[in-house]
N, C-alpha and C positions, 0 to 999 in steps of 0.2 A: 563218479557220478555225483555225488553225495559231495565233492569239494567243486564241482563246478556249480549246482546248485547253491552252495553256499557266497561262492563269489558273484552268482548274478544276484542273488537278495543281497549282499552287499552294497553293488552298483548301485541296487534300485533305493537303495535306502540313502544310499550319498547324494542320488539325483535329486531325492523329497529334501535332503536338509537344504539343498543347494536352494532349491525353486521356494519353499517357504519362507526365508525373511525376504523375498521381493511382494508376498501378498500378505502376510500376515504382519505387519508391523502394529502397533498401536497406535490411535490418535494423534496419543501426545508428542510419540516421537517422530508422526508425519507433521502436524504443525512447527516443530522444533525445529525440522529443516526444511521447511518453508521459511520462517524467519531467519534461517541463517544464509538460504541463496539470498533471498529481497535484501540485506544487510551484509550482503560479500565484500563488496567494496570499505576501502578505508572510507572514502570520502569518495565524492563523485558532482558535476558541475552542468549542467544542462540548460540548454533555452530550449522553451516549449512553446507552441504556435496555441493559445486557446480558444476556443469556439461557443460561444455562448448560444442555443438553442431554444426560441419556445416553441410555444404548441401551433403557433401557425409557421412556423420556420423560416422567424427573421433572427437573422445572426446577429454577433457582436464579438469582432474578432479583435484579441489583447497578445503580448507576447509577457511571458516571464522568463526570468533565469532564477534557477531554482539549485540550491548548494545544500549538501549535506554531509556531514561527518560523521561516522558511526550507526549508532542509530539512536540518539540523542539530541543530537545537534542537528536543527535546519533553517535553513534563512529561505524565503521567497521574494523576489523582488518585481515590481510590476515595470515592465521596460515600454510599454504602449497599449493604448492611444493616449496622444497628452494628458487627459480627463484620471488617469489611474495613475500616469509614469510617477513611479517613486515611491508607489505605496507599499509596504515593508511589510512581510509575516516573519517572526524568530521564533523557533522552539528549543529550547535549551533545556526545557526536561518536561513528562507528561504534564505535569501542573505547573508550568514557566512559560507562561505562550504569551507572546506583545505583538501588537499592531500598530505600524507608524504611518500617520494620517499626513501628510507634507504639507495640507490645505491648512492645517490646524497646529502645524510645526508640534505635536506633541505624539509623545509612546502614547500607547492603551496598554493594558494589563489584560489580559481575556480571562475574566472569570469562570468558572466552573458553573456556575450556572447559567452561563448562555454558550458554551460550548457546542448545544446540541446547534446554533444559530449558524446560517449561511453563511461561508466566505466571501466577501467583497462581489452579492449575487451571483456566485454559482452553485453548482449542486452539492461542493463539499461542504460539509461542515468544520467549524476549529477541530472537533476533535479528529474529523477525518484528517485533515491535514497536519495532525500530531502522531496521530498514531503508524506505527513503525514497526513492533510488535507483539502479533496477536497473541502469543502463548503467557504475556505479561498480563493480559487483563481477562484472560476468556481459558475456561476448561474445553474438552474436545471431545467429542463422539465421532466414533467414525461410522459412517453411512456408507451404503453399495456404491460401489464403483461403477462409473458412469462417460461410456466412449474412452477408456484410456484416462479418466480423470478420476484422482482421487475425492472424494465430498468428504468434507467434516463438517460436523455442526457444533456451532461454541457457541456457548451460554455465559456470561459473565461470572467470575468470582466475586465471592462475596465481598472483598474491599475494592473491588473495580468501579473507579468512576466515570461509567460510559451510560449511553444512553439507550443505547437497544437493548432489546428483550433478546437476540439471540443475533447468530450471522448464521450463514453456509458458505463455505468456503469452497471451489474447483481448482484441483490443482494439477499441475501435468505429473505425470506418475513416474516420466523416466527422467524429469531435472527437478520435480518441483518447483516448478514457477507455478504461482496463481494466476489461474483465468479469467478466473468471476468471483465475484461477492451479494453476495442478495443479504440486506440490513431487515431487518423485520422489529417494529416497535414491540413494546411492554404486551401489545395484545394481540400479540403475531401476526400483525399484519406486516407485507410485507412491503418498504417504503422505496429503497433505491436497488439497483443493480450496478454493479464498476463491473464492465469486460473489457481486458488487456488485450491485445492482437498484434498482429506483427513482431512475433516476439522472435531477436535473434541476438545472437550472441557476438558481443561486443567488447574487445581485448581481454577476453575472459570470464566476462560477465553475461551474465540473461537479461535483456533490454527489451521491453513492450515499446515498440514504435508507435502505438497507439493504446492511450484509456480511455473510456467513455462512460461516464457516472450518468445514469438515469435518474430523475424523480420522477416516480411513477403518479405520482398525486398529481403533479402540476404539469407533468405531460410539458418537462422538459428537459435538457440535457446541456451535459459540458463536456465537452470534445477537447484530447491532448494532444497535439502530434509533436513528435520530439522531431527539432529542428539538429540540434548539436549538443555531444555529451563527451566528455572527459574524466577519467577518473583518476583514482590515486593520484591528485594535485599536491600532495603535502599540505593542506587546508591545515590552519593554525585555530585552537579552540577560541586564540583570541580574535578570529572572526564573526564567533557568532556572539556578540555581544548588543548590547541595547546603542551601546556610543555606535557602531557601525552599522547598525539597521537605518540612523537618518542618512548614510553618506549615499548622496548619486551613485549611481550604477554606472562605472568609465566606458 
């Protein structure tokens, strides 16, 4: 009696250690592997249909192709409507960000102090479309779980050059993909929402068919849908360079 009792609190106690690192992990190591599925890929190559939204919902529809290497390196390239084709984003490292103006045949430098400013009028900002990974700029709390979503809330470190007072992050709890992000300024207010959707997995990867960054101040929106994606190309770091941000897009 007494050894079969011992072998069911055995069981029961193998089944707690089993079931506890699936809800107890720490922040830091749920945001860790959230930046390492977002950054699975070597490299990766897509054209994205974008949708420019304001408050009375007249569009302005553009296409990019958009390249990335690690999680360092990314080039954007604007492929339409004539008025933008050719306009260049490169990120070659947080504080390395250029913009090529074609009207103007010259690079820009994007300084650190207009980082927080609009990309080429939509609702990202340079540093949204630098940033890559969050565990590099931001510390992490974890908040109740919410539908099968993890929440964290990240606050900046103290050498972080970013501009929000804080994020909250949603992430799916059995791949870690992020779902949402709500950006809140210095005085917590809270400014944009990004929701990923259609998310499905693509030669091994987790792919959002669709992101949709909100400004909730201006009560307007930028819409992504991903037309075509490819990855693991063997991308050469000598692509993402300033001399190949002016060349046409073939």
């Amino acid at each position: 009696m007494k050894r079969l009792l011992m072998v069911q609190f055995l069981s029961l106690l193998l089944g707690w250690w089993l079931i506890i690192p699936a809800h107890s992990q720490d922040a830091e190591t749920i945001l860790s592997r959230i930046d390492s599925v977002l950054n699975a890929p070597k490299d990766r190559v897509m054209v994205e249909k974008m949708i420019l939204i304001d408050k009375e919902g007249s569009q302005k529809i553009r296409r990019i192709k958009f390249y990335q290497k690690g999680s360092d390196l990314r080039l954007v390239r604007f492929l339409s409507p004539a008025e933008v084709r050719g306009v260049s984003f490169l990120r070659r490292a947080e504080d390395r960000l250029y913009l090529y103006l074609p009207a103007f045949r010259r690079i820009r430098r994007i300084a650190s102090s207009i980082k927080n400013e609009r990309f080429m009028g939509t609702d990202f900002t340079y540093e949204d479309m630098s940033q890559s990974e969050f565990s590099k700029d931001y510390f992490a709390e974890r908040l109740p779980d919410q539908d099968g979503l993890f929440v964290l809330q990240l606050t900046p470190r103290p050498d972080a050059d970013v501009s929000y007072g804080r994020l909250v992050v949603y992430a799916d709890s059995t791949n870690y993909v992020y779902r949402k992000v709500e950006y809140y300024d210095r005085e917590g207010r809270v400014q944009k929402e990004l929701i990923l959707s259609d998310i499905e997995r693509v030669d091994g990867y987790w792919v959002p068919k669709t992101m949709e960054m909100r400004d909730l101040s201006r009560n307007h929106k930028t819409l992504l849908e991903l037309l075509e994606v490819r990855f693991d190309q063997g991308l050469s770091n000598k692509f993402f360079t300033q001399r190949n941000l002016k060349r046409p897009e073939r």
